[in-house]
C-alpha positions as CSV (number, residue, x, y, z in Angstrom):
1,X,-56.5,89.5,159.9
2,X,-54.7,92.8,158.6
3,X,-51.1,92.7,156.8
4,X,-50.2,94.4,160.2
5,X,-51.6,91.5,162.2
6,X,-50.0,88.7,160.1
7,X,-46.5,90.7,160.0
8,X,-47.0,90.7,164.1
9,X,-47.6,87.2,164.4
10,X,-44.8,86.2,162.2
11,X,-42.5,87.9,163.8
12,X,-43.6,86.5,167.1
13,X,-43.1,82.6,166.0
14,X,-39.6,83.6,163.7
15,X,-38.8,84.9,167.4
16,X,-39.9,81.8,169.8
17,X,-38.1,79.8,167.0
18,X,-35.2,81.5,167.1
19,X,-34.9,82.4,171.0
20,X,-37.2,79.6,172.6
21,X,-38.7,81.9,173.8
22,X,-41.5,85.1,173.1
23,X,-40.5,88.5,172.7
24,X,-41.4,91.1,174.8
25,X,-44.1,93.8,173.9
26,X,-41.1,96.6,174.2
27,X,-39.1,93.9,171.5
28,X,-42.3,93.8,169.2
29,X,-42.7,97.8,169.6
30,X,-38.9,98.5,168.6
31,X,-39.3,95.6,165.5
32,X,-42.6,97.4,164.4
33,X,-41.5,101.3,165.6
34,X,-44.7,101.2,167.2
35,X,-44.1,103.7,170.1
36,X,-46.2,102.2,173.5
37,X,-46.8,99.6,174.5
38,X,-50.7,99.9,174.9
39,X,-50.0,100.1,170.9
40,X,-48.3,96.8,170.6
41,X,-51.1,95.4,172.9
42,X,-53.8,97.0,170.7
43,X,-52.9,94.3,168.0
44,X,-51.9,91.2,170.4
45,X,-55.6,91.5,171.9
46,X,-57.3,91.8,168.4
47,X,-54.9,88.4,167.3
48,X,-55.6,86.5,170.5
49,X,-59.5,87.6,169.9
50,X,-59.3,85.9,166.4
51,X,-58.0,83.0,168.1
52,X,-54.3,83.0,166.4
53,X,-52.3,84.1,170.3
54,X,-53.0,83.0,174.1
55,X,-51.8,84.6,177.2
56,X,-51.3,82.7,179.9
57,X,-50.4,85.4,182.5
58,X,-49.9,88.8,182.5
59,X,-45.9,88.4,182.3
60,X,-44.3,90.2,179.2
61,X,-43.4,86.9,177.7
62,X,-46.0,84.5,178.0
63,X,-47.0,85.1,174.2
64,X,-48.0,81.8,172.6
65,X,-49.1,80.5,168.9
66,X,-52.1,78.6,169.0
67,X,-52.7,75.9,166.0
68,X,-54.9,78.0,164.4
69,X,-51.5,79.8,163.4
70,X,-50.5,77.2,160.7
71,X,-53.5,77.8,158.6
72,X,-51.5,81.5,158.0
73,X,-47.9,80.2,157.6
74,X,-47.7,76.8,156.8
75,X,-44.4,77.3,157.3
76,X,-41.5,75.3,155.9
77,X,-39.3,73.6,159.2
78,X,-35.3,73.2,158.6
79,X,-36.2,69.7,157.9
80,X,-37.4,70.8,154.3
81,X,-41.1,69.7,155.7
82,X,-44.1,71.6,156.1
83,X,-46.4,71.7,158.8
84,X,-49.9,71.4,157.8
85,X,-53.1,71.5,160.3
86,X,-55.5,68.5,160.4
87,X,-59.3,70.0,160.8
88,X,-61.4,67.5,162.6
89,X,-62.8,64.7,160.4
90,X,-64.6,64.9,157.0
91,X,-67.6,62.4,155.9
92,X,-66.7,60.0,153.3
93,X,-70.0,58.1,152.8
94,X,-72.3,60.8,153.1
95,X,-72.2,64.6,154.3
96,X,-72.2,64.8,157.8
97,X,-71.4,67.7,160.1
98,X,-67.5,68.1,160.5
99,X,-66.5,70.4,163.0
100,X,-63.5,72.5,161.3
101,X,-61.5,72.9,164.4
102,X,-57.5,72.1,164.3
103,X,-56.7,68.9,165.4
104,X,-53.3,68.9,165.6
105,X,-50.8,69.1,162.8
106,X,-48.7,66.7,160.1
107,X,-45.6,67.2,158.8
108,X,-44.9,66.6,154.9
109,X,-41.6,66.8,152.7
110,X,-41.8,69.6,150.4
111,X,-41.1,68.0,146.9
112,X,-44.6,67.1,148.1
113,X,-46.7,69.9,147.1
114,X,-47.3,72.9,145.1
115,X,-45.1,76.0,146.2
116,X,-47.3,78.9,147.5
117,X,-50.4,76.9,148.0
118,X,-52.6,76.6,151.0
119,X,-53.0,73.0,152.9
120,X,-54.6,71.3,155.5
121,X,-55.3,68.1,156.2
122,X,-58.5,66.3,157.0
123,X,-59.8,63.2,159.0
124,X,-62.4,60.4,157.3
125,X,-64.8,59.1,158.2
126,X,-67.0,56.1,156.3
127,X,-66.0,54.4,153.4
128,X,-67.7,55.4,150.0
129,X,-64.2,56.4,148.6
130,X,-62.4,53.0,149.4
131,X,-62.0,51.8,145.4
132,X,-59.3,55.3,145.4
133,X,-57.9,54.1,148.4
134,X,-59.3,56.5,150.9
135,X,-60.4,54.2,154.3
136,X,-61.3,55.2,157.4
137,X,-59.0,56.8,159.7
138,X,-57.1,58.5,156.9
139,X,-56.2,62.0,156.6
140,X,-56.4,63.3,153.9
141,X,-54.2,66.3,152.4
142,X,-55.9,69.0,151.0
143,X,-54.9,71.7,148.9
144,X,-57.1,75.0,149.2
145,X,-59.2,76.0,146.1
146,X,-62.2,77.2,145.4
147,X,-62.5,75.4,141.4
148,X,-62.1,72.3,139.9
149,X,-61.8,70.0,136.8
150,X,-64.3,66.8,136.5
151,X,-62.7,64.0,138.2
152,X,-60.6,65.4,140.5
153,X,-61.2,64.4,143.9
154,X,-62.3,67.3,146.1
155,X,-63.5,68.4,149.5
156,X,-67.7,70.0,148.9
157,X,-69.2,71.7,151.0
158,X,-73.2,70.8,150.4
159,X,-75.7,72.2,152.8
160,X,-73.3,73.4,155.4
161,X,-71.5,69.8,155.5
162,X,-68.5,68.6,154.2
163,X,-67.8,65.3,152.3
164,X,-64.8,63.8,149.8
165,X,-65.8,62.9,146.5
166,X,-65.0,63.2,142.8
167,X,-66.2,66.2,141.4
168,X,-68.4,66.2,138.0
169,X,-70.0,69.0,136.7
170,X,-72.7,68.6,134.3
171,X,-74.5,71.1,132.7
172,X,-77.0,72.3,134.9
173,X,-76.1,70.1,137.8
174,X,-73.0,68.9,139.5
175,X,-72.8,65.2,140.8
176,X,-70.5,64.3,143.7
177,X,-69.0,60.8,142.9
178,X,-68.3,58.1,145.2
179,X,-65.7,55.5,144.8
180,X,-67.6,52.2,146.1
181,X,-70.6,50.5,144.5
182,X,-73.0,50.8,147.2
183,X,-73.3,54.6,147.5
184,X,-75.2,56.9,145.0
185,X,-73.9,60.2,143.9
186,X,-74.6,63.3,145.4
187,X,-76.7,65.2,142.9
188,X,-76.4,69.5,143.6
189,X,-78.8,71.2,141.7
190,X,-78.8,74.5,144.0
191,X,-75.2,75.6,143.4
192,X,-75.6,77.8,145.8
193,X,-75.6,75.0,148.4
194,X,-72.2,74.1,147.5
195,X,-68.8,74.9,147.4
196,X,-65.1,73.7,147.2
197,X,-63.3,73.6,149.7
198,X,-59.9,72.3,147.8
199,X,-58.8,69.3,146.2
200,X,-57.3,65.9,147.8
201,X,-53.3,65.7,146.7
202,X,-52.6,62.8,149.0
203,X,-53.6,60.5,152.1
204,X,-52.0,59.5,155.1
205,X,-51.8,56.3,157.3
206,X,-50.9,55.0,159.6
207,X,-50.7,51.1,160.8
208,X,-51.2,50.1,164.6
């Protein structure tokens, strides 16, 4: 997405938040001092091509945010809570294929996490982490990074799939920890099959 694009879409949710409603391409056009509205239209196609708008009809004001949005705002509510994504489900006993598409969002206070940081949230499945308190079901909230320290728990990506572990890094090798006796680590030796995808801050539940 180009600084233009991101400005464009902001300004489209700070409007529906404000009005209740989308502005109008001619709105957008004055906001931006772009001078047509084939220019205006120019972006909005290339932003609902990358999946962050829909149109639902041709009308001027049919403009809306997908969930894909959040992963560019995370925007702070009135509330003093942010609104994070949840990205399908992550492996916990071994990696598995997750399917990164959003899920649906979560809301969490503020004094929560790290100002200016990137998060997202992620489902589990299996329970090689349950001795840190990570179960099935849980999300878990993520902050985006791309480094780590040894024992911190992170989400890898290994060969294309994506698991929570703690993260050691030995040497010539890193090892993938779990938290429950009757799982083996995940030994990496080609670090270029691997990758961070951030580091767990917290987990959610909930109780039926």
């Amino acid at each position: 997405m180009t600084d233009r694009q991101k400005d464009i879409l902001k300004f489209i949710n700070d409007f529906i938040e404000t009005n209740g409603f989308p502005p109008s391409y001619r709105e957008i056009g004055n906001h931006f001092n772009i001078a047509s509205t084939f220019g205006v239209k120019r972006h909005l196609d290339a932003l609902i091509k990358k999946g962050y708008l829909n149109i639902d009809s041709n009308s001027n004001r049919s403009l809306t945010l997908t969930e894909k949005s959040n992963l560019i705002f995370n925007e702070v509510k009135e509330n003093n809570s942010l609104e994070i994504p949840i990205l399908g489900r992550v492996a916990a006993g071994y990696p598995v294929f997750s399917e990164q598409n959003i899920d649906g969002t979560l809301l969490i206070d503020v004094s929560l996490i790290k100002k200016g940081s990137k998060y997202f949230g992620l489902k589990v499945r299996g329970d090689s982490m349950i001795d840190d308190g990570i179960f099935e079901g849980d999300t878990v909230i993520v902050r985006s990074q791309s480094e780590a320290v040894n024992d911190e728990i992170i989400i890898a990506m290994v060969d294309n799939d994506t698991t929570v572990k703690r993260f050691y890094n030995k040497k010539n090798q890193i090892e993938l920890l779990p938290a429950n006796k009757n799982y083996a680590p995940i030994v990496v030796n080609n670090k270029n099959d691997f990758s961070i995808l951030g580091k767990v801050v917290a987990v959610f539940r909930t109780y039926n």
